[in-house]
C-alpha positions as CSV (number, residue, x, y, z in Angstrom):
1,X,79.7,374.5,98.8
2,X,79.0,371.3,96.6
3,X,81.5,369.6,94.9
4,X,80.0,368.8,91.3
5,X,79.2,365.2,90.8
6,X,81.7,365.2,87.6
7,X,85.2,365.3,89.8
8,X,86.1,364.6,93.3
9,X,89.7,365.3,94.5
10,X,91.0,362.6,95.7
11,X,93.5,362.1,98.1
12,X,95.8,358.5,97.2
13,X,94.4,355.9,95.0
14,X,95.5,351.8,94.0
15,X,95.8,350.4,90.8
16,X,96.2,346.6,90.8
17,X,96.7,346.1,87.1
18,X,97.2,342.4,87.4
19,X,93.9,341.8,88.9
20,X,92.4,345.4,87.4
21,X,90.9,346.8,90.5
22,X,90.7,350.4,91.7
23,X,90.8,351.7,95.3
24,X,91.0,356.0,95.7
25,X,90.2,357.7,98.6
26,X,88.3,361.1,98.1
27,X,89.4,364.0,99.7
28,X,86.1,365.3,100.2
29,X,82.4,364.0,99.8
30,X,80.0,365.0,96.9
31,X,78.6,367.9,99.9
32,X,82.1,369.5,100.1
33,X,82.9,368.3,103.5
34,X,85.6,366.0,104.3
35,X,85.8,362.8,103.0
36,X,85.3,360.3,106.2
37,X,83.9,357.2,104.7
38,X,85.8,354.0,103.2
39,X,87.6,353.7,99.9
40,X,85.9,353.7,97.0
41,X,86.3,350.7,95.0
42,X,85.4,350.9,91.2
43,X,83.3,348.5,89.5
44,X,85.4,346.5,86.8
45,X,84.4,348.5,83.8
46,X,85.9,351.7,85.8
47,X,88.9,349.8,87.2
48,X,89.4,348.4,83.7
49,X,89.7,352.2,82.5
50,X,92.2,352.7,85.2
51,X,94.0,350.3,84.2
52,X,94.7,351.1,80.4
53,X,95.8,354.3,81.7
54,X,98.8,353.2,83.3
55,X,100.9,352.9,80.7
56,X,102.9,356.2,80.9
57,X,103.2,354.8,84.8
58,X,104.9,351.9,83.5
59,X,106.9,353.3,80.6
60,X,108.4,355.3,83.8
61,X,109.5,352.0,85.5
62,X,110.9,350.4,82.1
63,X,112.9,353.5,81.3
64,X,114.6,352.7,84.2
65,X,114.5,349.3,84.2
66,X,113.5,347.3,81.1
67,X,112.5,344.3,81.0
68,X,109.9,344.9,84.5
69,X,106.1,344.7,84.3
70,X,104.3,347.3,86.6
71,X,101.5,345.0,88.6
72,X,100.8,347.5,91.0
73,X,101.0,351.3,92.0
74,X,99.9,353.3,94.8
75,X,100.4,357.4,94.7
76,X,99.5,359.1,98.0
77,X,98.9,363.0,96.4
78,X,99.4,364.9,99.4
79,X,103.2,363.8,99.9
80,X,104.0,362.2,96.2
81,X,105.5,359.2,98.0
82,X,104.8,356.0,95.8
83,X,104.9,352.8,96.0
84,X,104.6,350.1,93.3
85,X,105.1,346.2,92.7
86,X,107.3,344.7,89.9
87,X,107.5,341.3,88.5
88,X,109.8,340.5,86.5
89,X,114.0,339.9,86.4
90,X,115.7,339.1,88.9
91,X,113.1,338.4,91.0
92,X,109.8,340.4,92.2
93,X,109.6,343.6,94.5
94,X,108.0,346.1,95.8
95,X,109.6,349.8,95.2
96,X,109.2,352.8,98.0
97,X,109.8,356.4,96.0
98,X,109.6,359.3,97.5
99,X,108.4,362.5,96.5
100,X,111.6,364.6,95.3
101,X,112.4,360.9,93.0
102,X,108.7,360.5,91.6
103,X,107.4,364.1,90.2
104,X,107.9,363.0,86.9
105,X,106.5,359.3,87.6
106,X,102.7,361.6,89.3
107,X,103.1,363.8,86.7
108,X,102.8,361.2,83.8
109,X,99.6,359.5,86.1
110,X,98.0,363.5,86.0
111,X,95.5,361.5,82.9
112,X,94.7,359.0,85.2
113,X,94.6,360.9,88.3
114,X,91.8,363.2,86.3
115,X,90.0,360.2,84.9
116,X,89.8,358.6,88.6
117,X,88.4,361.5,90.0
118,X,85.7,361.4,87.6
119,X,84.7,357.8,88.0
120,X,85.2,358.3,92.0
121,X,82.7,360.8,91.8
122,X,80.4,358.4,89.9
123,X,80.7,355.7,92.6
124,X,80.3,358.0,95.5
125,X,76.8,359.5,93.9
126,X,75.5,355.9,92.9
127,X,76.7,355.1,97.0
């Protein structure tokens, strides 16, 4: 079975949105068969995409804390557990959520998630 070009699952992804690069990992190939090859990283139209999609990611974080800026996330999908960086006051961090904390926070990236697994697709077939 062949995956269609238009989607590939993918199985945890990066956003760097202060330097607006893109890093997923597919679950599986264009052919179907398990992914084994290196992250794919987006070119910076894609990754600039990503990026404007992250803002019900970071609405998440200032909910809970305003006055933070989101500069990074990382979802792995299988588990849920994320982990993002923060600037901002006091001082800058890096957060570790797991998964029974953050369904709401990967169920607000699901736009993104979609949208990545399209452009992933992309890069793989122009690989």
């Amino acid at each position: 079975m062949t995956i269609p070009a238009a989607r590939v699952p993918i199985t945890r992804f990066q956003v760097r949105i202060d330097e607006t690069r893109v890093r997923a990992t597919p679950a599986r190939g264009l052919d179907g068969a398990p992914f084994a090859g290196p992250p794919v990283d987006l070119d910076p139209a894609a990754a600039l995409d990503i990026v404007r999609l992250t803002t019900k990611i970071a609405a998440w974080f200032d909910e809970r804390e305003p006055g933070i800026t989101l500069r990074s996330i990382a979802i792995h999908l299988p588990t849920g557990r994320v982990i993002a960086t923060l600037t901002g006051a006091p001082h800058p961090r890096v957060l570790r959520i797991e998964p029974n904390d953050a369904e709401d926070l990967v169920a607000r990236a699901a736009p993104l998630i979609a949208r990545l697994e399209e452009l992933t697709a992309t890069a793989l077939a122009a690989r």
